[in-house]
KOLNU-416778 format. One record per atom (N, C-alpha, C): y, z, x. Coordinates in nm, 4 decimals. Layout:
N
+----------+----------+----------+
|        y |        z |        x |
+----------+----------+----------+
|        Y |        Z |        X |
...
+----------+----------+----------+
//
This chain:
85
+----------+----------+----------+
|        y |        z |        x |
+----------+----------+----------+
|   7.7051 |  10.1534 |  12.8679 |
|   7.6333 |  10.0570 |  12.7857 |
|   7.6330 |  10.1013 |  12.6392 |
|   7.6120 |  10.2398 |  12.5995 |
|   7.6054 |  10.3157 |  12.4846 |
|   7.6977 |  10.3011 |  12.3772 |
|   7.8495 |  10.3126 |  12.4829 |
|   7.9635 |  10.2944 |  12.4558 |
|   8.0349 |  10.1594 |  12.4025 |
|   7.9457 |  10.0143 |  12.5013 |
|   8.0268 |   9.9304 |  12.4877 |
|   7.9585 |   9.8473 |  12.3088 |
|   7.8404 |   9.9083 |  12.3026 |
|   7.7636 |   9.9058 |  12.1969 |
|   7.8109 |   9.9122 |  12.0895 |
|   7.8682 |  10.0926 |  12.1194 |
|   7.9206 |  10.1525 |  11.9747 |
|   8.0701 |  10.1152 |  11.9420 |
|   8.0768 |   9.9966 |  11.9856 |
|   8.2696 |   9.9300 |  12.0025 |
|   8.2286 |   9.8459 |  11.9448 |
|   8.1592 |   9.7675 |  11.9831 |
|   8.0989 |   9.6223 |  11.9170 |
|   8.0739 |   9.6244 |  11.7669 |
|   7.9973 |   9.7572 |  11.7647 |
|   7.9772 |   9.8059 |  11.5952 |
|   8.1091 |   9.8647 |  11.5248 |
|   8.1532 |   9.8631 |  11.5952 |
|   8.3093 |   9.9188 |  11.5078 |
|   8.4494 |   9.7946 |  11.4911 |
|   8.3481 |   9.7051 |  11.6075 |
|   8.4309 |   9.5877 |  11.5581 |
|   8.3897 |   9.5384 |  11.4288 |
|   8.2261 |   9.5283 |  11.4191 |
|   8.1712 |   9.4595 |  11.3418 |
|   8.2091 |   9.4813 |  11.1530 |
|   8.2430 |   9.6166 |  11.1846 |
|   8.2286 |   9.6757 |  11.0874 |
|   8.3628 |   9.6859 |  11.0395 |
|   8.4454 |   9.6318 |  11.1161 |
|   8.5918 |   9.6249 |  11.0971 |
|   8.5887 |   9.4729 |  11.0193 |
|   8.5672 |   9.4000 |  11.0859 |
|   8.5084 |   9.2814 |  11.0323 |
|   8.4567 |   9.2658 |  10.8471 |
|   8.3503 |   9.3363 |  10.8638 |
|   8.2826 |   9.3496 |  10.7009 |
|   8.3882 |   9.3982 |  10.6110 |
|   8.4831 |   9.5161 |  10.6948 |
|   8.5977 |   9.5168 |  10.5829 |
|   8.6905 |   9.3879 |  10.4933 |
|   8.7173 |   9.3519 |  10.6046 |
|   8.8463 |   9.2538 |  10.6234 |
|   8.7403 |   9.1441 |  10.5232 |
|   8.6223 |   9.1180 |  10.4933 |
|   8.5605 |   9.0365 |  10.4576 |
|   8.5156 |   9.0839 |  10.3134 |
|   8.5262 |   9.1893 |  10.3134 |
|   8.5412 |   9.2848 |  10.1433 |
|   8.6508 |   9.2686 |  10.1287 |
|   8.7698 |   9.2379 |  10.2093 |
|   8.9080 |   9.2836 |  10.1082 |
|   8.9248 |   9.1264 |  10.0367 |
|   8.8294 |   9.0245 |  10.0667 |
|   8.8921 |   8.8969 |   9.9946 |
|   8.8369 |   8.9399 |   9.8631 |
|   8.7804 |   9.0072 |   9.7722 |
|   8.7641 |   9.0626 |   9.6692 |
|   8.8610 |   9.1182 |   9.5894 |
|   8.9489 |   9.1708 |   9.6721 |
|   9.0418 |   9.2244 |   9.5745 |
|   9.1565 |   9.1262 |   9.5599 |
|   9.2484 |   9.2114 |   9.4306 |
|   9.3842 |   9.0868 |   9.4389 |
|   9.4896 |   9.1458 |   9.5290 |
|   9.5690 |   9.0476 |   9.5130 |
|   9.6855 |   8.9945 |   9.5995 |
|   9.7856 |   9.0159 |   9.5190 |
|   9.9060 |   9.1420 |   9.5794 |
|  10.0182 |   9.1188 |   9.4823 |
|  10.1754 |   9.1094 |   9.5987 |
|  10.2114 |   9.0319 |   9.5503 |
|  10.3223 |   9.0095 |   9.6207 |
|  10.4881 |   9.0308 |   9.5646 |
|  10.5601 |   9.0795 |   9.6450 |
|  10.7323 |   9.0851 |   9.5570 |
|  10.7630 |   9.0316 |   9.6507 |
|  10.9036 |   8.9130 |   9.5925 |
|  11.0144 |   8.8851 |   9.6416 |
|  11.1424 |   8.9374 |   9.5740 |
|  11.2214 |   8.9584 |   9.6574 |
|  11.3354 |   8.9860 |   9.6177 |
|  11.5130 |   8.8861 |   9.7029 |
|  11.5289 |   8.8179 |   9.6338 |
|  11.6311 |   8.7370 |   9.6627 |
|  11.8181 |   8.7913 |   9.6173 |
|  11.9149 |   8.7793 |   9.6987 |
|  12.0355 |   8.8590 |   9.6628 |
|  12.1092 |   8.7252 |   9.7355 |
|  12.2362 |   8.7296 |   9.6398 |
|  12.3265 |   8.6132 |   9.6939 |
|  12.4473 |   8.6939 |   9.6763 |
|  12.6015 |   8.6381 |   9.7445 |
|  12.7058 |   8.6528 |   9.6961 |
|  12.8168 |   8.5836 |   9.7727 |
|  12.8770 |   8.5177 |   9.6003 |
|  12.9984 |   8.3801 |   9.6599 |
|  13.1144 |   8.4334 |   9.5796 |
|  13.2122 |   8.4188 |   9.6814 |
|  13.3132 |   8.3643 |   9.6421 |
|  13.4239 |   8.3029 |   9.6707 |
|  13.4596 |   8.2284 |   9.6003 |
|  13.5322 |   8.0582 |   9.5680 |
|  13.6882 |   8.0977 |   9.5541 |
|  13.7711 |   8.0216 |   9.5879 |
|  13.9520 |   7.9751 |   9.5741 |
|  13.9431 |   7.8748 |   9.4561 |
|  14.0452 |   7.8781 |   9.3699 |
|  14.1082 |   7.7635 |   9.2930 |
|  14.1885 |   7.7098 |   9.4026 |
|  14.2095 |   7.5437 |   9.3387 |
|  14.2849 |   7.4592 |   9.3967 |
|  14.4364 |   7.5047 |   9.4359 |
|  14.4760 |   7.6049 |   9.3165 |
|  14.6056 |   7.6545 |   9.3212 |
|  14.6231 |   7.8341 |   9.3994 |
|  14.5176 |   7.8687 |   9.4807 |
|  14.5150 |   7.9832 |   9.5749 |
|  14.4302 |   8.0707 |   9.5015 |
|  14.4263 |   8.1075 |   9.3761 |
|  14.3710 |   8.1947 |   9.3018 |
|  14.2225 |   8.2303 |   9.3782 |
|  14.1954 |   8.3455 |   9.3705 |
|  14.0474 |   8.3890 |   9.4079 |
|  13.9411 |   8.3968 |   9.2717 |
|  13.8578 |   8.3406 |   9.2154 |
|  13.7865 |   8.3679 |   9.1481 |
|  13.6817 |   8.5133 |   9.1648 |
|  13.6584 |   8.5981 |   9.1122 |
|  13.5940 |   8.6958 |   9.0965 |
|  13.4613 |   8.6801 |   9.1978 |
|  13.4382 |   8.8167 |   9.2591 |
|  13.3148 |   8.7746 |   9.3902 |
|  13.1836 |   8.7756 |   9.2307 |
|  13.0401 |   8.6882 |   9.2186 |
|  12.9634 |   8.6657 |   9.2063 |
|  12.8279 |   8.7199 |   9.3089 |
|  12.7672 |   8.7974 |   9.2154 |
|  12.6708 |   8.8916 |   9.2978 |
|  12.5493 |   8.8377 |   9.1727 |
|  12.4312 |   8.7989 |   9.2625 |
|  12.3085 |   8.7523 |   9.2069 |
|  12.1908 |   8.8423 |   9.2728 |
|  12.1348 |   8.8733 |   9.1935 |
|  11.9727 |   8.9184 |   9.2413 |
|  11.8719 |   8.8341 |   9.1695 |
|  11.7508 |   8.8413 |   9.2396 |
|  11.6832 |   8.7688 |   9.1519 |
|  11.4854 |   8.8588 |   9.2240 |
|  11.3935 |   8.9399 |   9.1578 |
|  11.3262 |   8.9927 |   9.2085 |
|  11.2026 |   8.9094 |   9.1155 |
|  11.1073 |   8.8985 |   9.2071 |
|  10.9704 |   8.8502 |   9.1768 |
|  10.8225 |   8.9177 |   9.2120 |
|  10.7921 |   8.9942 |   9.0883 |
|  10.6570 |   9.0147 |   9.1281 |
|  10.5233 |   8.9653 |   9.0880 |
|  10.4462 |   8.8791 |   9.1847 |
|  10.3226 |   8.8487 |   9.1307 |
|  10.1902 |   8.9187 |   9.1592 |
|  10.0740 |   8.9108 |   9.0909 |
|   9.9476 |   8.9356 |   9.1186 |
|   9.8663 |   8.8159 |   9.0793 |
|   9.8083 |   8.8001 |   9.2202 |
|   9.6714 |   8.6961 |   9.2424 |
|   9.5314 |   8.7516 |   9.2416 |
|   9.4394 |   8.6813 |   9.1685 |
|   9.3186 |   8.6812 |   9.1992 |
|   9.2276 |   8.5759 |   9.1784 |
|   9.0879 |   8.5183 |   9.2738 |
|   9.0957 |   8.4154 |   9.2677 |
|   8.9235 |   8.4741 |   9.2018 |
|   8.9283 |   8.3608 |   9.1123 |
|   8.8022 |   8.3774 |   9.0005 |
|   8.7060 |   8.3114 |   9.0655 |
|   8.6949 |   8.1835 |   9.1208 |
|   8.5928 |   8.0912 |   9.1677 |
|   8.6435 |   8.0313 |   9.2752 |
|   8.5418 |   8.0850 |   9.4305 |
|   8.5577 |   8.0223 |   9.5512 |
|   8.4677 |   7.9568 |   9.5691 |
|   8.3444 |   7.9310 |   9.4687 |
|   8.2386 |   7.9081 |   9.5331 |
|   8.1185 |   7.9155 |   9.6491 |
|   8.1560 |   8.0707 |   9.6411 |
|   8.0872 |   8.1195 |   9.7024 |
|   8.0896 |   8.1456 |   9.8284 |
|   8.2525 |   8.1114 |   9.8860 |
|   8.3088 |   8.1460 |   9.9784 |
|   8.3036 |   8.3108 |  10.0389 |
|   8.3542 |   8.4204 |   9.9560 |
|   8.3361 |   8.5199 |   9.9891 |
|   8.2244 |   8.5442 |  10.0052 |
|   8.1153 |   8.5387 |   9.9127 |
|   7.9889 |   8.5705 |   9.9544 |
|   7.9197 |   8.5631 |  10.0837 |
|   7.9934 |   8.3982 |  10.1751 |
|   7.9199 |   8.3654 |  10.2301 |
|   8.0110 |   8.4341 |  10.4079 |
|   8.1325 |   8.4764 |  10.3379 |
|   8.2142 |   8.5773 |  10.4513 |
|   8.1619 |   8.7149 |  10.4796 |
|   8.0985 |   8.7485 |  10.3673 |
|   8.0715 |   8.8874 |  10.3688 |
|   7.9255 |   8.9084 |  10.4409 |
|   7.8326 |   8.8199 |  10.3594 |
|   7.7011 |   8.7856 |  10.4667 |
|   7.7434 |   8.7749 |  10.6268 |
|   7.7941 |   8.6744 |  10.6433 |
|   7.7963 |   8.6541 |  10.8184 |
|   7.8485 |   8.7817 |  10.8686 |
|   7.9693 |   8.8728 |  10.8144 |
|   7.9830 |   9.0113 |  10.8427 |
|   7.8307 |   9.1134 |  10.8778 |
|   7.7767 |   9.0749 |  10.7573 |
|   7.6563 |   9.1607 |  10.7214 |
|   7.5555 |   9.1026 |  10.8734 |
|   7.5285 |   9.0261 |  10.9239 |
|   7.4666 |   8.9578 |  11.0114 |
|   7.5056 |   9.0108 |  11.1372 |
|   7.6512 |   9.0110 |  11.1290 |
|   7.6918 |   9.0301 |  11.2778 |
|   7.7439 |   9.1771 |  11.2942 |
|   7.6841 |   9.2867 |  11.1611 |
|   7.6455 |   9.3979 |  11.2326 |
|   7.5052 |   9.3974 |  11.2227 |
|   7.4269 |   9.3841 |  11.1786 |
|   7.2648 |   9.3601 |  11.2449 |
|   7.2456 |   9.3169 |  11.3418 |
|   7.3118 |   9.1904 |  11.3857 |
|   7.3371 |   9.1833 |  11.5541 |
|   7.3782 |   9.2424 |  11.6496 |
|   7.4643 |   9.3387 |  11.6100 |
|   7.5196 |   9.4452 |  11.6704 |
|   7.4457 |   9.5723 |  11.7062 |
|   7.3732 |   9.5885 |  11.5850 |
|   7.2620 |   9.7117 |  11.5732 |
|   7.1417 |   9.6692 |  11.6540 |
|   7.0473 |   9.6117 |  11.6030 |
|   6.9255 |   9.5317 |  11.6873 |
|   6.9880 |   9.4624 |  11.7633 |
|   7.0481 |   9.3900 |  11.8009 |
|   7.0264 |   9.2244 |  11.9159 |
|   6.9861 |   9.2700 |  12.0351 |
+----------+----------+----------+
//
């Protein structure tokens, strides 16, 4: 019983993380690579064409309206439920 307790709280609390990390930003890379190459009409090989193309962004979101707040509470709740219930 002690046990299945102290799981529940480590879920919970796994939880409150995952519900703090919408606080932070978001950064993402893409990285895109191509390569063509084409015949002339008359057999010729045109030169192989090698493209990269890399993208890095960072997100953060200024106004959820109170969305996180209200993720992080129900976290906050459902380890007090966890602790007392």
């Amino acid at each position: 019983r002690t046990r299945v307790a102290f799981e529940n709280l480590q879920a919970s609390a796994v939880g409150l993380g995952v519900a703090e990390s919408a606080w932070l930003p978001s950064l993402s890379l893409t990285d895109n690579a191509a390569r063509s190459q084409s015949n002339t009409t008359a057999g010729f090989s045109i030169p192989i064409l090698n493209s990269n193309s890399d993208t890095l962004s960072l997100s953060y979101v200024l106004l959820d309206f109170g969305l996180r707040s209200a993720q992080r509470d129900a976290a906050l709740a459902q380890i007090y439920i966890s602790v007392f219930g």
